[in-house]
ZALOSE-79574 format. One record per residue (C-alpha): x, z, y. Coordinates in nm, 4 decimals, decimal comma. Each point is the difference from the previous one (the first is absolute). Layout:
<nodes>
[[X Z Y]] ...
</nodes>
This chain:
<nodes>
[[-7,7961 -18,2400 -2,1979]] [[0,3411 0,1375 -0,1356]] [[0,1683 -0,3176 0,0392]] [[-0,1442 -0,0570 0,3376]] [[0,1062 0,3466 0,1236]] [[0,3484 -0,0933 -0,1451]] [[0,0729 -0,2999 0,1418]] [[-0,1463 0,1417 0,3895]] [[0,3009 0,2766 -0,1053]] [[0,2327 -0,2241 -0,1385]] [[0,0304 -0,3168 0,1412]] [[0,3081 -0,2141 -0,0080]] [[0,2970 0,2016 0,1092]] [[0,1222 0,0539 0,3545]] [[0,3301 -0,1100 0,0269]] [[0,2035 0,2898 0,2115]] [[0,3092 -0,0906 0,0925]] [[0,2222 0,3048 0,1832]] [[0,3390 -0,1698 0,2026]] [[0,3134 0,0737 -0,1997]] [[0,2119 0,2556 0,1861]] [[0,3681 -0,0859 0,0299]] [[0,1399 -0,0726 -0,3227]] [[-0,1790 0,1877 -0,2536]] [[-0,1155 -0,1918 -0,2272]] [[-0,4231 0,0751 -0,0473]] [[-0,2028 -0,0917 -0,2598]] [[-0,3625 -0,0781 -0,1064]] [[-0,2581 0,2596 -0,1092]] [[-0,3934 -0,0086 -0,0637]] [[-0,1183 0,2948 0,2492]] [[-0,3164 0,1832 -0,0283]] [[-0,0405 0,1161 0,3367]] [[-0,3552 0,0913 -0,0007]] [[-0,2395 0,0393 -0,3101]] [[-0,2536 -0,2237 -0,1024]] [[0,1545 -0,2493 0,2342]] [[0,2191 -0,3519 -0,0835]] [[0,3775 0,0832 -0,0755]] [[0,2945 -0,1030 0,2315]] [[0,3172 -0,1905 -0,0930]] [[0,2346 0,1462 0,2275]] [[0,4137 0,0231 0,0468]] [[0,1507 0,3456 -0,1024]] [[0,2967 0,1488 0,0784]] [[0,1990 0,1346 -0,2812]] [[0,1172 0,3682 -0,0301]] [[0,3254 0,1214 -0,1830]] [[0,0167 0,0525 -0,3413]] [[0,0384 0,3937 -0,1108]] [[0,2544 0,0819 -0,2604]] [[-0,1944 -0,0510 -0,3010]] [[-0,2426 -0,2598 0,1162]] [[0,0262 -0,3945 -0,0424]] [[-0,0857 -0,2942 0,1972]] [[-0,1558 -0,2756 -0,1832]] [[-0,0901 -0,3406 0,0920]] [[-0,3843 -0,0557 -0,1007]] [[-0,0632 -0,3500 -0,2359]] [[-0,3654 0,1186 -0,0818]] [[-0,2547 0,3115 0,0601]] [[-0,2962 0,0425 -0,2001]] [[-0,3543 0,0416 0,1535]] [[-0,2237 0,3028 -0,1622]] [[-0,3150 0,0786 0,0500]] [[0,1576 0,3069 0,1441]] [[0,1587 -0,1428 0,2718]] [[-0,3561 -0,1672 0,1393]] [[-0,1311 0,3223 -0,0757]] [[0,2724 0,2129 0,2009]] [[-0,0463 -0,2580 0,3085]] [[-0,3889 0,0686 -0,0105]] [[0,1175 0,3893 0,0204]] [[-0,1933 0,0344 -0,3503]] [[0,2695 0,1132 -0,1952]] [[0,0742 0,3330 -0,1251]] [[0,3073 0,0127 0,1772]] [[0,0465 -0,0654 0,4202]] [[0,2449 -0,1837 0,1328]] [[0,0829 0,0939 0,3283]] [[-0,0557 -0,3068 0,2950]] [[0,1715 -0,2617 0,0064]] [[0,1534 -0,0517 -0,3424]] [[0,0672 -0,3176 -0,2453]] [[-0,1775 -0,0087 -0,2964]] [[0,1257 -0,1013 -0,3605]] [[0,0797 0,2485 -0,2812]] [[0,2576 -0,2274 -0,2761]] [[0,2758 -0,3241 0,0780]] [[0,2477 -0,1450 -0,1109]] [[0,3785 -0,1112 0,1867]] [[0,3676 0,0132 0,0527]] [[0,1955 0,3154 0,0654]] [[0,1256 -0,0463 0,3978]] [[0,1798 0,3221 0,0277]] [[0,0455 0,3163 -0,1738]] [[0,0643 0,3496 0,1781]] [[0,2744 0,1961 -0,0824]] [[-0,0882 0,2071 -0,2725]] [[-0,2097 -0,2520 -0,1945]] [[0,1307 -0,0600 -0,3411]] [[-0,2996 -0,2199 -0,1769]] [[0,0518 -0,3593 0,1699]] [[0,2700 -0,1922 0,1864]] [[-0,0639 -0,2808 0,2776]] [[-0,1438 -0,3057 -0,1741]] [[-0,1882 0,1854 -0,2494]] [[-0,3692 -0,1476 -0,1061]] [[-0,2424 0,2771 -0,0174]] [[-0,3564 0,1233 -0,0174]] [[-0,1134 0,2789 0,2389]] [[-0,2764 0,2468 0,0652]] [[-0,0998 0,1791 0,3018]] [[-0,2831 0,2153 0,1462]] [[-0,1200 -0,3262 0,1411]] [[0,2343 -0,1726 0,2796]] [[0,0830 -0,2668 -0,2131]] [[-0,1689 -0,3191 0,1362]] [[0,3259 -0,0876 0,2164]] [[0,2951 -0,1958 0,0097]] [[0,2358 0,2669 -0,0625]] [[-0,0775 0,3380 -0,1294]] [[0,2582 0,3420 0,0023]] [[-0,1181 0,2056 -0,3464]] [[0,1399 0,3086 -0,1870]] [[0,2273 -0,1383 -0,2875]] [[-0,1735 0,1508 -0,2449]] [[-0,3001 -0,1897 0,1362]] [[0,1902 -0,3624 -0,1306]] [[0,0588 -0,1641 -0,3548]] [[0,2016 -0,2796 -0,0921]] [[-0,1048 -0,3434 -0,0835]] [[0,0935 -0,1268 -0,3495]] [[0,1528 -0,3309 0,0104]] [[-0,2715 -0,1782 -0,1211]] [[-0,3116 0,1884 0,2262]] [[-0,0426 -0,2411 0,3078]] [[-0,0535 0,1463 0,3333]] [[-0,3424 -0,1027 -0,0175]] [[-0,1279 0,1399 -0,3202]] [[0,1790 0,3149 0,0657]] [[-0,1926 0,0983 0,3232]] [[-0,3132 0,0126 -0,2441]] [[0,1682 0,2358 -0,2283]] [[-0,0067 0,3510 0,2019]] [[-0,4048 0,0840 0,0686]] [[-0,1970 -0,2040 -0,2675]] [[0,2428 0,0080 -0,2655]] [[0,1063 0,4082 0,0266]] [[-0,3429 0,0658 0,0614]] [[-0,0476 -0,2236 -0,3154]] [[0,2470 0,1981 -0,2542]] [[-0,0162 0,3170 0,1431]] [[-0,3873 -0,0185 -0,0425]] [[0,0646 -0,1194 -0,3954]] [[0,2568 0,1200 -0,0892]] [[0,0398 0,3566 0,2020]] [[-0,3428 0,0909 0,0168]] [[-0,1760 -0,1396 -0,2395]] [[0,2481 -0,0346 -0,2509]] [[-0,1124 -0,3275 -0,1409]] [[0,0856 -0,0465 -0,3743]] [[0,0023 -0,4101 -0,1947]] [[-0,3131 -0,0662 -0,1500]] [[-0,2126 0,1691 0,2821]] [[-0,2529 -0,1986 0,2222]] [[0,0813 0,0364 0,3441]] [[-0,3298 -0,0704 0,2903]] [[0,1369 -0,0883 0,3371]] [[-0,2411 -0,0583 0,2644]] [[0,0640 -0,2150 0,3331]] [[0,1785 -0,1585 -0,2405]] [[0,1713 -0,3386 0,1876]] [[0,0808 0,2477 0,2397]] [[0,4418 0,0414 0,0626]] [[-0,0555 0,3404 -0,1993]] [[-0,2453 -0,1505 -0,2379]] [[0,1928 -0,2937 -0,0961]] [[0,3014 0,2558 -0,0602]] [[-0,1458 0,2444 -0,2086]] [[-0,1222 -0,3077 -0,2313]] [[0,3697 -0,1134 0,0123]] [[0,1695 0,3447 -0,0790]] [[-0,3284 0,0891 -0,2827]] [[0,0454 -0,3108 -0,2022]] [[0,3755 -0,1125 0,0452]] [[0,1916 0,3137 0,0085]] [[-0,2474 0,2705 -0,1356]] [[-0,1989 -0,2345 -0,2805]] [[-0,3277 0,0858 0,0922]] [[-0,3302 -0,1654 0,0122]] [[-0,1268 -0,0812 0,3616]] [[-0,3635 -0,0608 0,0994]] [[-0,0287 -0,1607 0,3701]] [[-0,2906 0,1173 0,2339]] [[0,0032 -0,1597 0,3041]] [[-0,2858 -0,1517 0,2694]] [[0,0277 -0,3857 -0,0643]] [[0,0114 -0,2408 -0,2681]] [[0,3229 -0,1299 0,1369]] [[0,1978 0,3361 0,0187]] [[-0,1506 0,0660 -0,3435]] [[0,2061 -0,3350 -0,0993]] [[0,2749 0,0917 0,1704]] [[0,0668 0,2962 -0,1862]] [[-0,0480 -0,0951 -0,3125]] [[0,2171 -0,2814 0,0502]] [[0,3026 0,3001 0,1076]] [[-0,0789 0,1709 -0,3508]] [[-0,3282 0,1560 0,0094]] [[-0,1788 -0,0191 -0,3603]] [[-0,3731 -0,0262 0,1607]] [[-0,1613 0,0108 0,3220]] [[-0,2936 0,1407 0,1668]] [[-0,1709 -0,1128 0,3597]] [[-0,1321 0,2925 0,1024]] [[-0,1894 -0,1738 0,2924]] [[-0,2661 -0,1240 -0,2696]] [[-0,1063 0,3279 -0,1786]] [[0,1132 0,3432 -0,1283]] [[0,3358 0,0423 -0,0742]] [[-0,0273 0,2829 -0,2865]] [[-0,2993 -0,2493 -0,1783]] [[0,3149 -0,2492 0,0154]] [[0,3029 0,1863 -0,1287]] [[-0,2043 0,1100 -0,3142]] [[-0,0826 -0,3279 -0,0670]] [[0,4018 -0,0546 0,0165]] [[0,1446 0,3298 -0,1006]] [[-0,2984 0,1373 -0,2568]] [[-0,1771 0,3079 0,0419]] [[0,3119 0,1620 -0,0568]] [[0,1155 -0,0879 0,3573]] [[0,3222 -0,0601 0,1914]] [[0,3001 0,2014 -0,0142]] [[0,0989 -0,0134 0,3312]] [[-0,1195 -0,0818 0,3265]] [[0,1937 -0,0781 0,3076]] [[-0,2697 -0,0114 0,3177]] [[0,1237 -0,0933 0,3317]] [[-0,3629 -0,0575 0,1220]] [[-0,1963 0,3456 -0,0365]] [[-0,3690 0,0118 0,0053]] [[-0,2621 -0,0785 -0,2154]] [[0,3200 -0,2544 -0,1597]] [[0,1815 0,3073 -0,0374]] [[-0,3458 0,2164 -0,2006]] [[-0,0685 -0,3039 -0,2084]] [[0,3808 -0,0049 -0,0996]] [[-0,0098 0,3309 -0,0623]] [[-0,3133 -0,0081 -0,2220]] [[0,1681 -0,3015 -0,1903]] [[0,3498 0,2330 -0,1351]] [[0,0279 0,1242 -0,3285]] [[0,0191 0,3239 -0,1378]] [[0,3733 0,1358 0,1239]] [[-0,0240 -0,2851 0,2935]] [[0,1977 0,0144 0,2891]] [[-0,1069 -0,1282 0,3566]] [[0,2469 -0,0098 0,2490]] [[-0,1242 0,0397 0,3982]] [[0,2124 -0,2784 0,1442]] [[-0,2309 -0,0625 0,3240]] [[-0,3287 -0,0709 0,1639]] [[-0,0230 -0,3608 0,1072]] [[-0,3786 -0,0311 -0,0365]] [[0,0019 0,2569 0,3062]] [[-0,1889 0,2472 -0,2466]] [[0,1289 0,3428 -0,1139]] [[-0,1754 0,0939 -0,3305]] [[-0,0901 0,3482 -0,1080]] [[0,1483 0,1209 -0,3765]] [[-0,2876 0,0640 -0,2316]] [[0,1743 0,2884 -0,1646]] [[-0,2152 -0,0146 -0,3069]] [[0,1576 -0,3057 -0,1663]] [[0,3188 0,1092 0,0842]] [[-0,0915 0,2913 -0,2548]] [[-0,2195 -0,2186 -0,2298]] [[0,2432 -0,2458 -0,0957]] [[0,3793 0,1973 0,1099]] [[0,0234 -0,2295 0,2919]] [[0,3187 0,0488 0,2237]] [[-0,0930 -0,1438 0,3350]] [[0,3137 -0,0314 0,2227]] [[0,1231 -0,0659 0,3140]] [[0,3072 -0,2193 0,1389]] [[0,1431 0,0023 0,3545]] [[0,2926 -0,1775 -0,1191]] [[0,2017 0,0129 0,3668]] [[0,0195 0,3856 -0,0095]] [[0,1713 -0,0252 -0,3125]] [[0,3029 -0,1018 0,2180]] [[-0,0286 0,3841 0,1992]] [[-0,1396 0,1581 -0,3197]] [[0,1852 -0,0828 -0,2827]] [[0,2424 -0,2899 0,0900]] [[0,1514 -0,0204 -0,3604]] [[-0,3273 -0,1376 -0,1082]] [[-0,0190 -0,2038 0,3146]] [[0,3264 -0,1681 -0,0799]] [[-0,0007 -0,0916 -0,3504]] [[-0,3706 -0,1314 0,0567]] [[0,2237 -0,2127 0,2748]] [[0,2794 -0,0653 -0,2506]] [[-0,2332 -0,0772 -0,3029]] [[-0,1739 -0,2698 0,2413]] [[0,3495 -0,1578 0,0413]] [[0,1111 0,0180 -0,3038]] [[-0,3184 -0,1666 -0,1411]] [[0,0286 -0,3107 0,2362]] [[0,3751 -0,0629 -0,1071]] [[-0,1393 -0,0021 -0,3202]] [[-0,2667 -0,2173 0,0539]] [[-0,2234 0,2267 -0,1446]] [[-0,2157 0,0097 0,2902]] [[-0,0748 -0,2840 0,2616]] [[-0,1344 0,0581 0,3523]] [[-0,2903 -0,1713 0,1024]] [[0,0284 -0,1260 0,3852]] [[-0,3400 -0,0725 0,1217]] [[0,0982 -0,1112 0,3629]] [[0,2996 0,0107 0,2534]] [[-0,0454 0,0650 0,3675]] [[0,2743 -0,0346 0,2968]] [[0,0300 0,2621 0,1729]] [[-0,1795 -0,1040 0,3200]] [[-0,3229 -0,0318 -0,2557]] [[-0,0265 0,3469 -0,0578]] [[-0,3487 0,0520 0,1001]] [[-0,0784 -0,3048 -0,2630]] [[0,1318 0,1181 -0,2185]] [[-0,2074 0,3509 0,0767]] [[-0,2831 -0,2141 -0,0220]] [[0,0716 -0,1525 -0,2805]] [[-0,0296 0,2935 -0,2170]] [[-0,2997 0,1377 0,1830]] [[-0,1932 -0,3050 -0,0866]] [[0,0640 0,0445 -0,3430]] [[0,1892 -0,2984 -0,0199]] [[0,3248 0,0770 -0,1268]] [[0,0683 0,0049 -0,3627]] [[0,3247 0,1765 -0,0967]] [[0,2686 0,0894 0,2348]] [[0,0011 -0,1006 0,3691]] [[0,3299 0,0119 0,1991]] [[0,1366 -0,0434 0,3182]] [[0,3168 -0,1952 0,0222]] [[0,2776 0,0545 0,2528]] [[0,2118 -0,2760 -0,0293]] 
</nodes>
């Protein structure tokens, strides 16, 4: 019923075309003009830069599930009608204003924004852009910002992952699942158990680095993970699915385990039972990694930097599930609604 619901809301794009007006040059954007409904590619005028902003020619945006979510009107935070979605890309500095010191025309870069991102050009702070190493390509940075800070900021800031520790990461062939495999075992040395709802996602991540796998979809998670881990249990858990996924994770950590609240996919928020929290010194955690940027954006950075820095190293790889064109936006939408995309799914712009 989901799917059918989705594709009577998002059916392949309307193509919106506005007349350009005298010379300005216009340019593309995905336009949610009304929620629930199909989004519109249409032609944009640009605005002036402020002093310390940048123009940047998109390559790639990434899709999140946040960005279906915020176009349903689900999200915890409201965009006001009509905006573009798309919260992470990847491009070439345009133009800089006149007190930006960061980047220089011709620049690569990764960006982030409060969505507004699925476009062919996009005006950000400069403290909202990184630099490109050398040897990052356009592509596999636009996969860096959302999955992979969300990935070591959840490890390493939070949970404070240490070698030797067994890591559980559910929805795990998801773009954030896949990463948090990649940073556990190839940067931080730990052990990674899979979960995930299909034999061949299961595969998948074990072929990125996972140790073991578990299919959820064929029987209790917790009886699984002993099996795997012990009684003992997991160290860690990253959960980006919530409900009963999230309790049986929960019941499957160790004495001092961490779980780390990344999000509710399954569409489920779970209660806390408090008691095992006490019985066995749980620390049960939450991590809305964009607010870092507002919060504490020294964090925010170096999770951006450490992502970078990583990739040039080849430390960590980027898995890239599918590419859409921009004009297949609401594919693409669908594409991850169905359950159907494993790792990350972009949109490309060129």
């Amino acid at each position: 019923m989901a799917v059918v619901v989705w594709r009577r809301c998002f059916p392949w794009v309307r193509l919106c075309r506005r007349a350009l007006l005298g010379s300005i040059r216009h340019y593309r954007a995905a336009l949610c003009t009304e929620l629930k409904q199909p989004l519109a590619i249409e032609e944009v005028a640009p605005r002036p830069v402020r002093p310390h902003e940048v123009r940047v020619d998109v390559h790639f945006c990434g899709v999140n599930f946040a960005d279906i979510l915020v176009c349903r009107g689900q999200y915890q935070e409201k965009q006001h009608l009509p905006f573009t979605p798309g919260m992470e890309f990847s491009g070439t500095v345009l133009e800089t204003g006149t007190e930006v010191s960061t980047v220089k025309k011709g620049d690569r870069v990764i960006g982030v924004n409060k969505f507004n991102c699925m476009a062919e050009e996009q005006i950000v702070d400069q403290k909202a852009l990184w630099q490109i190493p050398e040897r990052v390509s356009f592509r596999e940075a636009a996969a860096l910002p959302v999955s992979y800070g969300t990935a070591i900021m959840a490890l390493e800031h939070r949970a404070c992952t240490r070698p030797g520790e067994t890591v559980l990461v559910t929805a795990a062939a998801g773009a954030t699942g896949l990463a948090v495999t990649d940073v556990a075992t190839k940067v931080l040395q730990a052990r990674v158990i899979a979960a995930a709802g299909s034999d061949e996602k299961c595969e998948l991540a074990v072929r990125r680095g996972a140790q073991a796998s578990v299919n959820y979809s064929r029987g209790s998670l917790k009886e699984a993970v002993r099996g795997l881990a012990g009684s003992g249990g997991v160290n860690v858990v990253v959960d980006t699915v919530g409900g009963d996924i999230f309790l049986e994770a929960l019941h499957s950590l160790a004495w001092e385990g961490r779980i780390v609240v990344v999000g509710f996919a399954g569409g489920t928020i779970a209660s806390v039972p408090a008691n095992l929290l006490l019985l066995k010194n749980i620390s049960a955690m939450g991590l809305y990694y964009g607010q870092y940027k507002n919060q504490n954006f020294p964090v925010f950075s170096k999770s951006m930097s450490s992502a970078l820095q990583y990739c040039q190293q080849g430390r960590i790889q980027p898995y890239i599930g599918a590419v859409f064109k921009l004009e297949e936006v609401n594919d693409a939408f669908l594409h991850v609604t169905q359950r159907r995309s494993m790792g990350k799914v972009l949109i490309s712009l060129k």
